[in-house]
N, C-alpha and C positions, 0 to 999 in steps of 0.2 A: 907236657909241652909237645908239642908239633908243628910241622911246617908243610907248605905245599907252595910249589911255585914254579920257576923254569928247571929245564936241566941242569943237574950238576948240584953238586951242595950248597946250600946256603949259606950266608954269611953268618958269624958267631961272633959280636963284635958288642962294644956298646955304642956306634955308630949304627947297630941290624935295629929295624924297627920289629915291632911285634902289638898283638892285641893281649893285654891282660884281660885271664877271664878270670873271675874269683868267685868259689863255691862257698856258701855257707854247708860244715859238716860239725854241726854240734857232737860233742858226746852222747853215746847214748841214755838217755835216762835224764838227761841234761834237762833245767827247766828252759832251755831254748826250742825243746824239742826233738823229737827222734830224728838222726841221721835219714840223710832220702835213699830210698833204690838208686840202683846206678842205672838202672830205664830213668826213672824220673830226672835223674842227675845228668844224663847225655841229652834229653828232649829240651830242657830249661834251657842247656849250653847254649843249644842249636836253635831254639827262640831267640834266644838274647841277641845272639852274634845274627840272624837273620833280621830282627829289629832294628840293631844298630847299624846294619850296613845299609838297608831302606830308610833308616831318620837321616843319613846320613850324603844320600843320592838324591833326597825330595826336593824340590822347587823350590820349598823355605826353608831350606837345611843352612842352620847357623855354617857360618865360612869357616870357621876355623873347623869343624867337624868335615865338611867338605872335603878339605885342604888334608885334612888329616889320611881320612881314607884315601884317598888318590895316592896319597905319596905312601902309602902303606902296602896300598896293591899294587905297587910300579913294580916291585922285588918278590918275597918269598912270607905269604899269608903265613907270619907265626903266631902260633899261640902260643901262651903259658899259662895253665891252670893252677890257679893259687887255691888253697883254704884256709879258712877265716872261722872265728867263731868269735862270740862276745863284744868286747867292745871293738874289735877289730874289724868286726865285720860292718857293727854299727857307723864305724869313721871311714870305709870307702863306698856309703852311699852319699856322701859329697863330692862326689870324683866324678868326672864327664860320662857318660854312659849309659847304659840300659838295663836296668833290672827284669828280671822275670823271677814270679814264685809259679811252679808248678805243680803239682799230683803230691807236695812236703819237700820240694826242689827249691833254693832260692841259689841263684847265681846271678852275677852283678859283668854284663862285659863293661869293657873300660875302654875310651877312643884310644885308637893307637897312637905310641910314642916310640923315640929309642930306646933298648933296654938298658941303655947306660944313662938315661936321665930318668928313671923311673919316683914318683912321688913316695916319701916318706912312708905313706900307711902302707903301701903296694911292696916296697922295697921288702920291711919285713916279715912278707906274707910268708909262709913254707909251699916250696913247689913240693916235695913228698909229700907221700902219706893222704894222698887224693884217692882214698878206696870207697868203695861204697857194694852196701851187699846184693848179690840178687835177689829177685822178688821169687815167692813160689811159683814153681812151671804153673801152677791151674791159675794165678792169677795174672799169667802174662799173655800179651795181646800176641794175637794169631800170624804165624808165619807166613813167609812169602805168598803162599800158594794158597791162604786163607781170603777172608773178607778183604777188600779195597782199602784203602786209607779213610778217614774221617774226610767229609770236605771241607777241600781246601787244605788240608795236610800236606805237608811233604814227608814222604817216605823216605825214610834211614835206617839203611843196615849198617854193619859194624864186618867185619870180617873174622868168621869165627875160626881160622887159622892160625891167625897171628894174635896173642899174648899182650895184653895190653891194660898199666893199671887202669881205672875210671876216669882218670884226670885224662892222659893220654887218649882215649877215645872218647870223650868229653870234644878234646881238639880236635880229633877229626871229623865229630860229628858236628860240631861249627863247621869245618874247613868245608863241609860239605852243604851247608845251609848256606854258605858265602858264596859260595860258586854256583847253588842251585837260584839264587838270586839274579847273576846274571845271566842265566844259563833259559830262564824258564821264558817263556813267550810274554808280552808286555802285558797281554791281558791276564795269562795267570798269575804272573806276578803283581799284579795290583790287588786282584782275588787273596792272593796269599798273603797279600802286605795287610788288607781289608779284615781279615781275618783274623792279626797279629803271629802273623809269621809262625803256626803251629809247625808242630814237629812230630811225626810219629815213629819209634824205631820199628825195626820189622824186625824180628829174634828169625836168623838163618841158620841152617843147618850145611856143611861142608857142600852139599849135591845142591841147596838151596840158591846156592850163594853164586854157582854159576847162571843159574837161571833170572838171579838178581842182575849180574854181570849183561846180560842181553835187556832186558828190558830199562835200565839206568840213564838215567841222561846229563850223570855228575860221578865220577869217579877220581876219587883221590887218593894221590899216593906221596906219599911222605917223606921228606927233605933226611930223613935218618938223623938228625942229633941225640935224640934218645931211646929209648928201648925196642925200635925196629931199624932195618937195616934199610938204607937207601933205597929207594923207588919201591917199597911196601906199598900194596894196594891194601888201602887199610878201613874203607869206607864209598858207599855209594848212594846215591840218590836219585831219585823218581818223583813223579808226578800226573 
């Protein structure tokens, strides 16, 4: 779970709005399929939540999805990262939102609502227990200081200081594809919307991560309700 928004903490309320994001993490060995990387697992996040906020801003964006996001981003961008598997997973692709499968990643974000009106499948979902493993160092994609993004990517680092399950930087790495939506110039953000709102992490290293900090043009920092402390910088983005 995470939030990002004005100063001062966010409200914790079932009156607080937020965006359910809901990961499929099968068992391993599972005939649904092997669990995803937690690279694949944060890039899917950060599609989905980048999708849903451009279906959601466009010229023929259904009203009620309109209405939704506006009054969502008036306050404090929260997420909540649910996982699902089975038939749970199969019953909240009937719920308003945006699907992405990616690299063996399926995550499902959900229009924002209050978190005290939340829908029956959503309600039951578990916010624990969002891990996922990392992939081997030789088969993970090149650091800050390596090759550019794919075009039309957006670049996402994670901050490799602060402690964070997958689910939890999952959020941020939405909170950061959310804000780099409105953040990016109109032409590249159509580019990017044109695109399907790609996502690439960038794996930083502590020295990296400042050099990430100067080039960034989205940095987020965390409302503190779970496992980091108020105004964490816990995520950044480029383009």
């Amino acid at each position: 779970m995470s939030d990002a928004g004005p100063a001062g903490r966010p409200p914790d309320g079932p009156e607080a709005w937020a965006m359910q994001v809901v990961v499929h993490l099968p068992r391993p060995g599972s005939p649904e399929g092997d669990p995803p990387t937690r690279r694949a697992l944060l890039e899917a996040a950060a599609t989905a939540v980048g999708r849903l906020v451009d279906a959601a801003y466009a010229d023929d964006a259904d009203p009620a999805w309109a209405t939704a996001i506006r009054r969502y981003e008036d306050g404090w961008i929260r997420k909540v990262v649910r996982r699902s598997r089975g038939i749970n997973w199969r019953r909240v692709q009937d719920l308003p939102g945006i699907g992405v499968e990616h690299d063996g990643a399926s995550v499902r974000a959900l229009l924002p609502g209050p978190v005290g009106d939340l829908p029956g499948e959503v309600r039951k979902l578990q916010v624990g227990g969002t891990e996922a493993a990392d992939e081997p160092a030789a088969d993970a994609p090149d650091a800050v200081d390596g090759d550019p993004p794919p075009p039309a990517a957006l670049a996402v680092a994670v901050n490799p200081a602060v402690t964070m399950t997958a689910g939890k930087a999952a959020a941020q790495a939405g909170h950061a594809a959310q804000l780099a939506w409105h953040a990016m110039p109109s032409a590249r953000r159509r580019e990017w919307a044109a695109a399907g709102c790609p996502v690439r992490l960038v794996p930083v290293t502590q020295e990296q991560w400042t050099a990430a900090l100067d080039r960034s043009g989205v940095v987020v920092r965390d409302g503190g309700l779970t496992e980091v402390t108020p105004g964490t910088t816990t995520a950044l983005a480029w383009w």
